[in-house]
C-alpha positions in Angstrom: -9.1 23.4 -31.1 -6.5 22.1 -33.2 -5.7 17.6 -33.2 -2.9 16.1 -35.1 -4.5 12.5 -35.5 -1.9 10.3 -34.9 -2.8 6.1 -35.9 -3.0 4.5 -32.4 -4.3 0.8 -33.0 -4.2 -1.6 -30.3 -4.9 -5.6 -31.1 -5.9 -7.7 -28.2 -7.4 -10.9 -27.7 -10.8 -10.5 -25.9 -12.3 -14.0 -24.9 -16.0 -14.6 -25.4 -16.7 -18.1 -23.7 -14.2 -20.3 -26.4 -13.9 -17.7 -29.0 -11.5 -14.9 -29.6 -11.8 -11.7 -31.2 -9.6 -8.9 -32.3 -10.7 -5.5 -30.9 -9.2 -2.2 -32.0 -8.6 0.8 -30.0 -7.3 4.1 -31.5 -8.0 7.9 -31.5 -10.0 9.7 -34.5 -11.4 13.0 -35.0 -15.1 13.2 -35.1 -17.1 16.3 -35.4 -13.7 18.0 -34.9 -13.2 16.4 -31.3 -10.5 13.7 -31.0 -12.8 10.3 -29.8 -10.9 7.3 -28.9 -12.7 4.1 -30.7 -12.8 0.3 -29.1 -13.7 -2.1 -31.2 -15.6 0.3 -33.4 -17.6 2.2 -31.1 -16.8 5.3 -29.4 -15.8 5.0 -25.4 -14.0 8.3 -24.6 -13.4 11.9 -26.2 -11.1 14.4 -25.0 -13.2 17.5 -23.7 -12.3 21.0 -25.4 -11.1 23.8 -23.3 -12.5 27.0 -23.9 -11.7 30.3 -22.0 -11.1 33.6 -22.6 -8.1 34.8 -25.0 -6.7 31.0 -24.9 -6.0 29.5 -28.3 -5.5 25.5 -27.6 -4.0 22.1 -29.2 -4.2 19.2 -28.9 -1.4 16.1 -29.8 -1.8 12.6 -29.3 0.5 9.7 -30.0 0.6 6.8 -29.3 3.1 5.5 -26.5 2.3 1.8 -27.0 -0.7 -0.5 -27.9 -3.3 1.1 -25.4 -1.2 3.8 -24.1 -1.6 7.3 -25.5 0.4 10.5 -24.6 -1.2 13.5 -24.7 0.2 16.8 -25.2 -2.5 20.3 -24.7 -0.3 23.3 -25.8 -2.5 27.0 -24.3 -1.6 30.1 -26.0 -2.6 32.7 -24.4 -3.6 35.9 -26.4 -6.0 38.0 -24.4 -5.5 41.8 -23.6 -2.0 42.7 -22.8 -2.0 42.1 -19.1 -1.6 39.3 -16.3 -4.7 37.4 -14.9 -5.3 34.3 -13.0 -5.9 31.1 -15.0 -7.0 27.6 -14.7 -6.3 25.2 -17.1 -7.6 21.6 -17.4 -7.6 18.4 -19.6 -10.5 16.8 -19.7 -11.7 12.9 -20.9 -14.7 12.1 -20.7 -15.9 7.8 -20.9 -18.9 7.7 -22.8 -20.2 5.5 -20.0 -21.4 4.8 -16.3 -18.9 3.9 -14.7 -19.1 0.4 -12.6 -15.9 1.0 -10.8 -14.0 4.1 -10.6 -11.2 4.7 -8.5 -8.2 7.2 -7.8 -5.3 5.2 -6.4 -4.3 5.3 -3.0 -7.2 7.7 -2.6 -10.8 6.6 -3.4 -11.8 2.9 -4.3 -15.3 3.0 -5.6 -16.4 5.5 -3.8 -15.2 4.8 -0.4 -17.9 3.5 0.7 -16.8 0.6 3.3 -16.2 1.2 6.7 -17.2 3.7 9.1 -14.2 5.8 8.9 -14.6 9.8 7.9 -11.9 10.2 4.8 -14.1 11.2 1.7 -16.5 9.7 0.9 -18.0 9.6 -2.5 -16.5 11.6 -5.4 -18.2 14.5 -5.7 -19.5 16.5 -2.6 -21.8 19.3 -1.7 -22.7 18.4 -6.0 -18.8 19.5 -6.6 -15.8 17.1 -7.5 -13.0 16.2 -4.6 -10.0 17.5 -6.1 -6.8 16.2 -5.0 -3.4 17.0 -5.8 -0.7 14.8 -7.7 0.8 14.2 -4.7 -2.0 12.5 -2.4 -2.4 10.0 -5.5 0.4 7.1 -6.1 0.2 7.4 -9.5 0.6 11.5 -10.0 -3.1 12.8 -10.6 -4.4 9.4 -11.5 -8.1 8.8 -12.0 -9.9 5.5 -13.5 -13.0 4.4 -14.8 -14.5 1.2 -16.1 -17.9 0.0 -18.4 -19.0 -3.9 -18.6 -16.3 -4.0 -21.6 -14.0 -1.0 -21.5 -11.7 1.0 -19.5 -10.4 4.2 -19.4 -7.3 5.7 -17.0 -5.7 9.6 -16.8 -2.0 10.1 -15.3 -0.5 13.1 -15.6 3.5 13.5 -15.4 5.1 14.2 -11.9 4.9 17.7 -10.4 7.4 20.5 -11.4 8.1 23.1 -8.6 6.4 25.1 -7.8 3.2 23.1 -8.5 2.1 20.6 -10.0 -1.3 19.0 -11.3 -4.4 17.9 -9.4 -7.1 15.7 -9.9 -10.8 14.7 -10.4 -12.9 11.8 -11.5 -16.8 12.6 -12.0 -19.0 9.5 -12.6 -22.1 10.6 -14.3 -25.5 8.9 -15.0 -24.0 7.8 -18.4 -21.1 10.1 -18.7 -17.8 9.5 -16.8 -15.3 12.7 -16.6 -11.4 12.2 -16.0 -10.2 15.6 -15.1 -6.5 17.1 -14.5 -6.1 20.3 -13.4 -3.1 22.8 -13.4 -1.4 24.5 -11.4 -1.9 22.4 -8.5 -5.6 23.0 -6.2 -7.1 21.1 -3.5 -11.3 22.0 -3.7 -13.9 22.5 -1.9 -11.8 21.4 0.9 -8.5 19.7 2.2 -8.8 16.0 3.8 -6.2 16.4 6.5 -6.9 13.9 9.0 -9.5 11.3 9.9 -12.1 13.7 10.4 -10.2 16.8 10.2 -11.1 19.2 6.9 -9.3 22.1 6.1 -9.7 25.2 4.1 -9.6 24.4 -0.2 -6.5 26.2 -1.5 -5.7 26.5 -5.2 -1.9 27.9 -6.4 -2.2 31.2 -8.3 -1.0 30.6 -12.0 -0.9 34.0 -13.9 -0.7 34.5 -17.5 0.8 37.2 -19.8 -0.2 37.9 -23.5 1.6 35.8 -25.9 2.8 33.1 -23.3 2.8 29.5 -24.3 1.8 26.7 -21.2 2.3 22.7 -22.4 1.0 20.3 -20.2 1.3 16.3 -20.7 -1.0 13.8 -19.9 -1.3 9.7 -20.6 -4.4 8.2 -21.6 -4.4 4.0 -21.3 -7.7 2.1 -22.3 -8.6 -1.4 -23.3 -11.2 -4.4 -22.2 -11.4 -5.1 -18.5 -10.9 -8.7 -18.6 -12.0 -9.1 -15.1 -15.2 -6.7 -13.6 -13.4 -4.0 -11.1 -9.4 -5.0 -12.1 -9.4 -3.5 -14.7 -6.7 -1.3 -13.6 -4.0 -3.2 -14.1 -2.7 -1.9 -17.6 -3.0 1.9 -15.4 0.1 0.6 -13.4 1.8 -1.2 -15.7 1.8 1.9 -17.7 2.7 4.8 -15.2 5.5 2.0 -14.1 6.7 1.7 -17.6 7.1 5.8 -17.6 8.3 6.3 -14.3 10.2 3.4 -12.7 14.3 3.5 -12.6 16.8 1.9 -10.7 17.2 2.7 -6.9 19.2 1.8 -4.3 19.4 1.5 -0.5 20.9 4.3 1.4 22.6 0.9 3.5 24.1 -2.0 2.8 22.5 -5.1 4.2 25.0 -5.9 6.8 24.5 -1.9 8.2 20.7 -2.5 8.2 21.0 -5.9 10.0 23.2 -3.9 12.8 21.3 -0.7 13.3 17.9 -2.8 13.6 19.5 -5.3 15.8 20.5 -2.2 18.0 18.1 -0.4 18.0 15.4 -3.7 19.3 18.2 -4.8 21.9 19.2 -1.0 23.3 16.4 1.1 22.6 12.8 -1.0 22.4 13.9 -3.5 25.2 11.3 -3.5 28.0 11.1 -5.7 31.3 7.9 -4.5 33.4 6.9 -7.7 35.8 6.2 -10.6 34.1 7.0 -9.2 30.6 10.0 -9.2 28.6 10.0 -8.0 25.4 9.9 -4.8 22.8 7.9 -1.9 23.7 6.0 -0.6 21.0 8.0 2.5 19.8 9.6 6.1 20.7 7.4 8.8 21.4 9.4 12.4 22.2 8.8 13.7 25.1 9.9 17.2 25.4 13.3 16.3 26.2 14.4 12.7 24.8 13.3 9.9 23.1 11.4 7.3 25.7 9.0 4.1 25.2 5.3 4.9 24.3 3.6 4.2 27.7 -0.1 3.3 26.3 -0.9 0.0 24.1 3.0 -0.8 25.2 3.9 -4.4 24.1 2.1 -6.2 21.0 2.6 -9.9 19.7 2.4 -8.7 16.1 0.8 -5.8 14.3 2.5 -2.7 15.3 4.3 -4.4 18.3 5.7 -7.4 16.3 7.5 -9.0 19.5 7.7 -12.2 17.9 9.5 -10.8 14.8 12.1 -8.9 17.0 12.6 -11.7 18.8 12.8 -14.1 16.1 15.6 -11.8 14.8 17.7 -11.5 17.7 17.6 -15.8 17.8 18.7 -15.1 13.9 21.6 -12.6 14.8 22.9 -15.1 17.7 23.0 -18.3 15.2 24.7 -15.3 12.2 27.5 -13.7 15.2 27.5 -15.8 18.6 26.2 -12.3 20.0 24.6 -14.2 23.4 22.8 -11.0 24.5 21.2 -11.5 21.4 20.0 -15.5 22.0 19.2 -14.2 25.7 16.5 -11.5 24.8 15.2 -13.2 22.1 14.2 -16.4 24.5 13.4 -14.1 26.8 10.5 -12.5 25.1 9.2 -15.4 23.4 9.3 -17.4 26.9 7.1 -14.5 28.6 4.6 -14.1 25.4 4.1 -18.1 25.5 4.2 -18.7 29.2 1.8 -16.0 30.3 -0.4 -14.9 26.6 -1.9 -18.7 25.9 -5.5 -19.4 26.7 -7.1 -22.6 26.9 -9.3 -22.5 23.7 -5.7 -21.8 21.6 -6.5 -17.9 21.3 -3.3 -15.9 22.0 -2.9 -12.6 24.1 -1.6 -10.0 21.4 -1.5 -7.3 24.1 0.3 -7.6 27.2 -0.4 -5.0 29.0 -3.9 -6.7 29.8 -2.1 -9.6 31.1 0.2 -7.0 33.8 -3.2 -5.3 34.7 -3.1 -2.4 32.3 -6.1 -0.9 30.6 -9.4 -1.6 31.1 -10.4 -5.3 30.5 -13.4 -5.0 28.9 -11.7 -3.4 25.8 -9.5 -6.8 25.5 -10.3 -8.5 22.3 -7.5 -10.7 19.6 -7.5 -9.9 16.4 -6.8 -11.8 13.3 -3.9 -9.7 12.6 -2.3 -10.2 15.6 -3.0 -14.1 16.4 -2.2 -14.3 12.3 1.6 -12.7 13.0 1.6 -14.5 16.5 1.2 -18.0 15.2 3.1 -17.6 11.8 6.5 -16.1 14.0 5.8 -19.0 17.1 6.0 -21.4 14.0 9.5 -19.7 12.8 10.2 -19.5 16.4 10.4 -23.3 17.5 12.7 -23.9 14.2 15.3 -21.0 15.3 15.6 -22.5 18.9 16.3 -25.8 17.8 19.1 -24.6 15.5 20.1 -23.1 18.4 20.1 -26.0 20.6 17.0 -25.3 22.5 14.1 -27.1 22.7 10.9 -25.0 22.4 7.9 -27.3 21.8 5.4 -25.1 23.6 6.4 -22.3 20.8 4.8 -24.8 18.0 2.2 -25.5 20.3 0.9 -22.5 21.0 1.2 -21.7 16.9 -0.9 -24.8 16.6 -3.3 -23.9 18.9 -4.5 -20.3 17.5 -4.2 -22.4 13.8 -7.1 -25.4 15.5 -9.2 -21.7 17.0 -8.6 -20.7 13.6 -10.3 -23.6 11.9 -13.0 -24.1 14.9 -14.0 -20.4 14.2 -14.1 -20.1 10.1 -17.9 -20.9 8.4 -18.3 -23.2 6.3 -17.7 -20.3 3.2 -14.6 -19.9 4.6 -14.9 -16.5 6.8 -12.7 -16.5 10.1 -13.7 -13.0 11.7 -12.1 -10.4 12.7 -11.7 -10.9 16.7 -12.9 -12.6 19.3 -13.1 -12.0 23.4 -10.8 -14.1 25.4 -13.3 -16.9 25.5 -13.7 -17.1 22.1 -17.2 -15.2 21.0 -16.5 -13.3 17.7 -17.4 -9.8 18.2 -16.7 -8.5 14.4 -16.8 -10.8 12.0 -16.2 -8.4 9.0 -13.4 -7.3 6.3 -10.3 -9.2 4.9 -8.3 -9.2 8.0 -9.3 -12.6 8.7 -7.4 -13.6 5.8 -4.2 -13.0 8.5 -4.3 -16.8 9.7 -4.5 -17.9 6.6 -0.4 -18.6 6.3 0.1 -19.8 9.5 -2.4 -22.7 8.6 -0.3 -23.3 5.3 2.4 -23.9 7.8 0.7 -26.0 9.9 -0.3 -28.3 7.1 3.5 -28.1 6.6 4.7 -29.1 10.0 1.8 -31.6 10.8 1.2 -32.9 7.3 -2.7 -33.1 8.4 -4.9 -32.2 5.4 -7.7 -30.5 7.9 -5.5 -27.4 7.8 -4.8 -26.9 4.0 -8.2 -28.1 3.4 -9.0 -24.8 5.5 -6.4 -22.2 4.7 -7.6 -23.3 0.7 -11.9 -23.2 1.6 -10.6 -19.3 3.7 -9.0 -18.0 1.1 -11.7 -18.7 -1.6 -13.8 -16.8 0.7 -11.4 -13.8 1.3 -9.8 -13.8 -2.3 -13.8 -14.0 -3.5 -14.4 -11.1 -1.8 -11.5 -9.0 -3.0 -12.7 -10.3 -6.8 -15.9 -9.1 -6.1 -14.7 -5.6 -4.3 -11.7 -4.5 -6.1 -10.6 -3.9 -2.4 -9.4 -5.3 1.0 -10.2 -3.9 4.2 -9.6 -4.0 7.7 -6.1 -4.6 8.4 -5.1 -1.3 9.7 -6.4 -1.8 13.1 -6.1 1.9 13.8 -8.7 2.9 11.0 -12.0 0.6 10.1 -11.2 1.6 6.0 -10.3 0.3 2.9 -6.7 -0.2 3.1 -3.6 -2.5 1.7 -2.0 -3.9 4.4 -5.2 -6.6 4.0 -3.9 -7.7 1.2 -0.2 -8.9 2.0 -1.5 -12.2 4.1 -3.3 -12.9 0.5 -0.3 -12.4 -1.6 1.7 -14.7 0.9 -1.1 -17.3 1.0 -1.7 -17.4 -2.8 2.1 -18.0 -3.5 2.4 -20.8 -0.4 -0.7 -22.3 -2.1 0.7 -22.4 -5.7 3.9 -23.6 -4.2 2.0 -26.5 -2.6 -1.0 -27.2 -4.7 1.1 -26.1 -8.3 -2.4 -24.7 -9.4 -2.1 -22.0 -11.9 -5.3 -20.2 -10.4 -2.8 -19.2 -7.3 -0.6 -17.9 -9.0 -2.6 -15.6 -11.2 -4.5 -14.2 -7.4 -1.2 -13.6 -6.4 -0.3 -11.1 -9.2 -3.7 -9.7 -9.3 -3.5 -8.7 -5.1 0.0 -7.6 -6.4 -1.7 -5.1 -8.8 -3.9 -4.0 -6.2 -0.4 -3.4 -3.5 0.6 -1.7 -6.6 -2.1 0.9 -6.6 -0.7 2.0 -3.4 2.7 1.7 -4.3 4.2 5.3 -5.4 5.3 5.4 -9.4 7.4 8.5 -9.2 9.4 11.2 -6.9 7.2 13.9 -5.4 9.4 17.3 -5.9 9.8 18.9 -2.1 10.4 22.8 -2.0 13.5 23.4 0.0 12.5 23.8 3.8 10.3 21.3 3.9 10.9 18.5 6.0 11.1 15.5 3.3 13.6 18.1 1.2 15.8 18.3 4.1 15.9 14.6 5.1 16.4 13.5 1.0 12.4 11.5 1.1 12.3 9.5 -2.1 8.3 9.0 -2.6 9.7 6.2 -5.3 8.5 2.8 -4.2 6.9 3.3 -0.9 3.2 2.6 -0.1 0.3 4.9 1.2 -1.6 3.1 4.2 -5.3 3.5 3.8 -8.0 5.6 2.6 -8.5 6.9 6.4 -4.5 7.6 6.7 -3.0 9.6 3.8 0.7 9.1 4.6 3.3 7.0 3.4 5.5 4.1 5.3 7.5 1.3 4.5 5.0 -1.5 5.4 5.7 -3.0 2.2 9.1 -4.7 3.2 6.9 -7.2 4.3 6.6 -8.6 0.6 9.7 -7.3 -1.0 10.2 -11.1 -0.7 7.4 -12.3 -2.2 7.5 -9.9 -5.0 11.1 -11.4 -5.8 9.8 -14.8 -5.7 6.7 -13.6 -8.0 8.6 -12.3 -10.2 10.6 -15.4 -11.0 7.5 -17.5 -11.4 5.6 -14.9 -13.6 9.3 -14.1 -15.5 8.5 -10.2 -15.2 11.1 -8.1 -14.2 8.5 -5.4 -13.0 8.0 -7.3 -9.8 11.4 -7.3 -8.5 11.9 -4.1 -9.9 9.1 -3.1 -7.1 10.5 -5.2 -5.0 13.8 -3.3 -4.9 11.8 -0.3 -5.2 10.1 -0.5 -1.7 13.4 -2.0 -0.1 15.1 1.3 -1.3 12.3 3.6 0.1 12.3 1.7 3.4 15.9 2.5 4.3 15.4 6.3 3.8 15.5 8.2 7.4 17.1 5.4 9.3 19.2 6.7 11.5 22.8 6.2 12.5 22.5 7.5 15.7 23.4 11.2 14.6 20.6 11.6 12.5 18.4 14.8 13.5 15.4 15.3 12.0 13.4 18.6 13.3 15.4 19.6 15.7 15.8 16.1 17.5 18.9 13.4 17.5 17.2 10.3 17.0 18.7 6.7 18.3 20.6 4.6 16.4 18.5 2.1 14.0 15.3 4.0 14.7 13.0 5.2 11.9 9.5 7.3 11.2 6.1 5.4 10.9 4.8 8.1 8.9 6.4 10.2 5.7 3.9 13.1 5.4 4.1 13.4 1.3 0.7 15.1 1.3 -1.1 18.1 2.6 -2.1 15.7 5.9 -1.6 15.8 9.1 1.9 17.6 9.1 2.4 18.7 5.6 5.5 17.0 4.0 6.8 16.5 7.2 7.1 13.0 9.4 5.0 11.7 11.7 8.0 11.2 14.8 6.7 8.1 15.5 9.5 5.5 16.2 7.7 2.5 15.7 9.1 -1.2 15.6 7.7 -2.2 12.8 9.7 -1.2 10.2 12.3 -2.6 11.8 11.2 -6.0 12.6 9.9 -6.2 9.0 13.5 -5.0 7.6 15.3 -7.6 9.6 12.9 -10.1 8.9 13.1 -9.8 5.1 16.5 -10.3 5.8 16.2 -13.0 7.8 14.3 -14.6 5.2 17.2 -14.1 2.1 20.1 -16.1 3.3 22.7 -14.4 0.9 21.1 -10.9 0.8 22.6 -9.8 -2.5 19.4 -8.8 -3.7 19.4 -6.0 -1.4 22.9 -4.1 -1.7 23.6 -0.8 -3.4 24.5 -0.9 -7.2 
């Protein structure tokens, strides 16, 4: 193997209690293998290749302090006739790894929750092998020691394939691996619990041909024990982000969500009036899904929609739009309230449908419930109406809220109607956490920052001690992101009230984890494909959980907050993330002519689910109408009075 040693020296500051010192981190051949050096010791050695007839080299150069390039040119010079190949690039961390992860994929393991994605990376004593694509950074991998870390990233896919990826922890080895052309081995996550058969592309070689492939290397000091990842993102966002914009202008969005709420998720069935949940197709048109119907929050997100249409009445005079929006708050308040302050967030228990004994409220739900009922009372006043059972019945899940959190801080998960907590585990909790911010806001009563402050220590603790959040997709029991938006929005409210630094700095490092989830580049689609046809942009959109490899837009919910972050940290990576995810999220929103397989789809509507891996559907959409996305679009809106942030360039 041939290296071209190329000086990489990085100089940080590591601090050791009060004192600092200089540590340097380059690449230098030893024994003929090119070892990358921290502070004078060896972490990390790129692995030769070796096979048959293949003459190889390797380049490295350095990028910036930390970051590394890679280049591996094969030659191939065997007999004089085509055969299948596999080529890799190989690192290898001199160390056990304490933390490993592969974003959007694996975090440590796996290992919480009782959901059946992969656990573990290595299986049956082999690797899981996963293509760019299923990864948000493309064929990223990430390990850490006590002191050091090391990342792999390869560059984004090139038709017709791409790169894959492995990490191996070892007893006291640690092995990055990229492998090319693209393979999924010894078998295909597709769903939940649904494997499929391993496939690997078939790359064939002919004397005298030349293959480059690129990789980046980052490593440093992990300042803090299982976040170390955060120069892995910065980097792969340095090399991949550009400037996007929305397929609609603001005002266009506003209308088509607005629409589609008031024509196509409206829903009156006997005491209820509100939003159904989403369009399902049914053979012959698009019509209401008619299980798990109408939802306060989560997926439902009735108060949001409602909320929205009060906004659109005080922004046009529309009075359909102040009607229906009083409507379904008025129905939600009036029949959802209980007497120990917990809140319905399903109603079709409360019109008789389902089977009782499944009813439980979740901290998502009652979090969203009490946070929009709070918005909710200020929008009918500005409208002239007085609402004061909306702010009492935000009040009342906020004083459940504080009756059910331990003295650490932990709230629970959810609770039957009367109040006994019937899982008490993951972050989800963390979900009232801003709705007892506002509280303290509205009332001015200490009890309830004293307890949104003492709850998030407790959930914030255990996402410093994790490296994950977990729980918040209510569909899956997993490691997943959505978690961690309450904590983002709670750690900025409490830095804006408090002005404590430490808030500040949780609220970038729960931005790095969102950011693991985040996609860095644009996934290539071969034409016929789904995502080709309907112009997907993988740039900027979010994977859901380690359960659910797809992507959606759930993070409109913080473009917001990523803006306002990025003012008070003075990065421009933050609101370039920001407009990022806003760009992605108004991709496959239709106009009411769009057809996508085969099917018109109503006007304002748009997928859950963007299939950009081999799951499920492969690089197809999950046709799923869901209200979400909407009510999160028009609430970011709703929430940026002049909405230049968010037009096209």
């Amino acid at each position: 193997m041939r290296f071209k040693p190329v000086l990489a020296v990085l100089s940080l500051i590591l601090l050791a209690g009060s004192a600092a010192a200089q540590v340097r981190v380059e690449f230098r051949t030893t024994d003929g293998t090119p070892t990358l050096f921290a502070g004078g010791q060896p972490i990390a050695a790129l692995v030769p290749f070796s096979a048959d007839g293949f003459a190889v080299a390797d380049e490295v150069r350095e990028v910036q302090p930390g970051l590394f390039e890679w280049t591996r040119t094969f030659t191939y010079n065997g007999q004089d006739y085509v055969r299948p190949a596999r080529l890799t690039m190989e690192v290898e961390a001199r160390y056990k790894s304490l933390y490993s992860l592969i974003p959007a994929v694996m975090y440590d393991g796996n290992t919480w929750g009782t959901g059946l994605e992969p656990k573990g990376f290595v299986t049956d004593g082999r690797p899981w092998v996963f293509a760019f694509h299923r990864t948000s950074i493309p064929g990223a991998t990430y390990s850490e020691s006590e002191r050091w870390s090391v990342g792999l990233f390869s560059r984004p896919g090139q038709m017709p394939g791409g790169f894959s990826c492995y990490l191996e922890p070892r007893e006291d080895r640690t092995v990055h691996g990229l492998v090319w052309p693209e393979e999924e081995t010894p078998k295909v996550y597709a769903y939940r619990d649904l494997y499929q058969e391993a496939y690997r592309e078939d790359l064939r070689v002919s004397r005298g041909q030349t293959i480059a492939l690129k990789a980046w290397i980052v490593a440093g000091p992990v300042a803090t024990p299982k976040h170390g990842w955060h120069e892995l993102v910065d980097a792969a966002w340095l090399l991949n982000a550009r400037p996007v914009s929305p397929r609609w202008d603001p005002e266009i969005l506003w209308d088509l969500g607005v629409e589609f709420a008031k024509e196509s998720l409206w829903a009156e069935e006997k005491s209820f009036k509100g939003f159904s949940i989403g369009l399902r197709w049914d053979g012959g048109k698009w019509a209401q899904r008619q299980t798990r119907k109408y939802e306060i929050g989560w997926a439902g997100q009735n108060a949001s929609l409602a909320n929205s249409l009060l906004a659109d009445y005080l922004k046009t005079g529309e009075r359909s739009s102040l009607d229906k929006g009083i409507a379904c708050l008025d129905a939600w308040v009036r029949n959802a309230r209980l007497r120990n302050g917990l809140f319905r967030g399903q109603f079709d228990y409360i019109i008789g449908l389902g089977d009782p004994k499944r009813e439980v409220q979740d901290a998502c739900n009652l979090g969203n419930a009490a946070q929009n009922l709070f918005e909710a009372f200020e929008l009918a006043a500005k409208c002239k109406l007085q609402k004061p059972d909306y702010k009492a019945a935000a009040m009342g899940i906020c004083d459940f809220a504080l009756k059910a959190m331990r003295a650490d801080g932990r709230i629970g998960k959810a609770w039957t109607n009367d109040g006994r907590a019937v899982d008490p585990e993951g972050t989800i909790g963390a979900f009232l956490v801003p709705p007892l911010i506002t509280a303290y806001r509205v009332t001015r009563d200490k009890k309830y920052l004293d307890g949104a402050e003492r709850a998030f220590a407790y959930y914030i603790g255990g996402f410093v001690r994790d490296g994950f959040t977990t729980a918040g997709a209510l569909d899956t029991h997993c490691i997943d992101k959505e978690s961690a938006t309450p904590l983002l929005k709670a750690a900025l409210e409490l830095h804006d009230i408090t002005d404590q630094e430490k808030y500040l700095r949780w609220a970038e490092d729960v931005s790095y984890y969102i950011a693991t989830w985040q996609w860095h580049y644009t996934v290539p689609y071969a034409e016929g494909t789904v995502l080709r046809e309907m112009g997907y942009d993988t740039f900027g959109g979010t994977a859901v959980s380690t359960q659910h490899h797809h992507m959606d837009p759930f993070a409109l919910v913080i473009v917001n907050d990523w803006l306002k972050l990025a003012q008070l940290t003075k990065k421009a990576s933050w609101r370039e993330r920001a407009l990022a995810a806003w760009a992605n999220g108004s991709i496959g929103i239709s106009d009411g002519d769009l057809v996508v397989m085969g099917k018109r789809r109503p006007a304002g509507s748009q997928d859950e689910g963007f299939l950009q891996t081999r799951w499920l559907h492969p690089f197809a959409v999950s046709q799923w109408l869901v209200s979400w996305p909407t009510a999160f679009r028009l609430e970011t809106l709703r929430a940026t009075p002049n909405w230049l942030p968010f037009y096209r360039e």
